[in-house]
N, C-alpha and C positions, 0 to 999 in steps of 0.2 A: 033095371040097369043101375048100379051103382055108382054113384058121384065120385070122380076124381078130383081132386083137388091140385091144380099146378101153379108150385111158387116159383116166382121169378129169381134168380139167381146173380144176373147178371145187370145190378143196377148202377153200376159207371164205367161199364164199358161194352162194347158190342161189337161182335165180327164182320169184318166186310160182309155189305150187299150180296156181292155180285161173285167176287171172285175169294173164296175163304183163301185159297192152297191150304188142303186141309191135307194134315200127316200123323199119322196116329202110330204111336210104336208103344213097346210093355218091356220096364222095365222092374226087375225087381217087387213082381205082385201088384204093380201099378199101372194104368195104362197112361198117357200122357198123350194129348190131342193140342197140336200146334194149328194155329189159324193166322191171318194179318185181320188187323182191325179196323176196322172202319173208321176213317176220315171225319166224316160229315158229325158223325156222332160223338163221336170219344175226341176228334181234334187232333188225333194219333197222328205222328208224321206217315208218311210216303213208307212202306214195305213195314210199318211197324209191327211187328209180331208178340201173338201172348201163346202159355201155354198153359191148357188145364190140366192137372194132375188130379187122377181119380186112385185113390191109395184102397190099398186092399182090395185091387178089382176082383172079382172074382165072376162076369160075367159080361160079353158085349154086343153089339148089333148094330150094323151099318147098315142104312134099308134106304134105297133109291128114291123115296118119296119126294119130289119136287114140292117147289110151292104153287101149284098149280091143282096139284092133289090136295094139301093140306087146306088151302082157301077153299076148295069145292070138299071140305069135311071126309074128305077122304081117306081109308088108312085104321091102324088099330085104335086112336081114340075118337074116329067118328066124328060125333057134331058135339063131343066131347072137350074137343083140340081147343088148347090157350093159342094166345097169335105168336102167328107166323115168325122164324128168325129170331128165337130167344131161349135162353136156356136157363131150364127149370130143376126143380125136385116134383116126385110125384109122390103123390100121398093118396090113402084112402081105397087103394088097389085090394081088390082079394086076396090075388097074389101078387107077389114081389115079384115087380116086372110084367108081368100079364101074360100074354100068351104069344111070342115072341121066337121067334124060331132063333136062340141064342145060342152065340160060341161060350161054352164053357171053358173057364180058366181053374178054377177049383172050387170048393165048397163054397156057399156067402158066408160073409163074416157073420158074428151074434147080431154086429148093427148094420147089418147090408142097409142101403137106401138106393134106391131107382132115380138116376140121373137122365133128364133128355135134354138132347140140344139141336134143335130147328134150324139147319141151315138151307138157301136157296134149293140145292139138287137132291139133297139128304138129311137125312135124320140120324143122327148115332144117339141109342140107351146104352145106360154103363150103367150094373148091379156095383156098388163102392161102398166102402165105411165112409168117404169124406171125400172135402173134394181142395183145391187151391188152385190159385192163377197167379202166374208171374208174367209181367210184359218185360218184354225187351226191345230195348231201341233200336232204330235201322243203323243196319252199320253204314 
């Protein structure tokens, strides 16, 4: 078995616990994943929302996996899995993306990279050249 390797991505800030409201729409070869953030963590006010932009998507996957599965190693990375509720890059794959029953959107770019994000009832991969986050204030 091959070693993957998962970097953390998201080091000042992090998505609600419990309740993401996750909304995912593709705009212009990008996908863009809207979440509220967590409180306790980030300090965020009440409904404060961020949104990650994955540019040049060209691949995605929304997969049911709770965190109930993921704590019991469950799932396509196994006893492989970084923790729980955090969002990474994956490195060191065979293949780009792995073996992933994926929505195709077009070709990958020359610099595809393999995006995962951990949340309580889901997991979304996104195949992107890059990624960025903007938060936005409650109105």
């Amino acid at each position: 078995m091959q070693k993957i390797e998962f970097v953390p991505l998201n080091k000042e800030w992090d998505a609600h616990p419990n309740s993401p409201s996750l909304n995912l729409r593709f705009d212009d070869g990008a996908a863009e994943l809207d979440f509220l953030l967590s409180r306790e963590l980030n300090g965020a006010s009440v409904w404060e929302e961020a949104t990650v932009r994955f540019s040049n998507c060209s691949r995605w996957d929304w997969d049911a996996s709770d965190d109930h599965a993921w704590c019991s190693r469950q799932g396509l990375y196994a006893k492989q899995s970084p923790k729980w509720g955090e969002f990474y890059e994956v490195l060191g794959e065979e293949t780009l993306g792995g073996e992933i029953d994926w929505e195709i959107i077009s070709a990958d770019p020359a610099n595809a990279r393999h995006y995962l994000f951990c949340f309580r009832d889901e997991t979304l991969d996104f195949i992107a050249s890059d990624w960025s986050i903007s938060i936005k204030a409650a109105a």
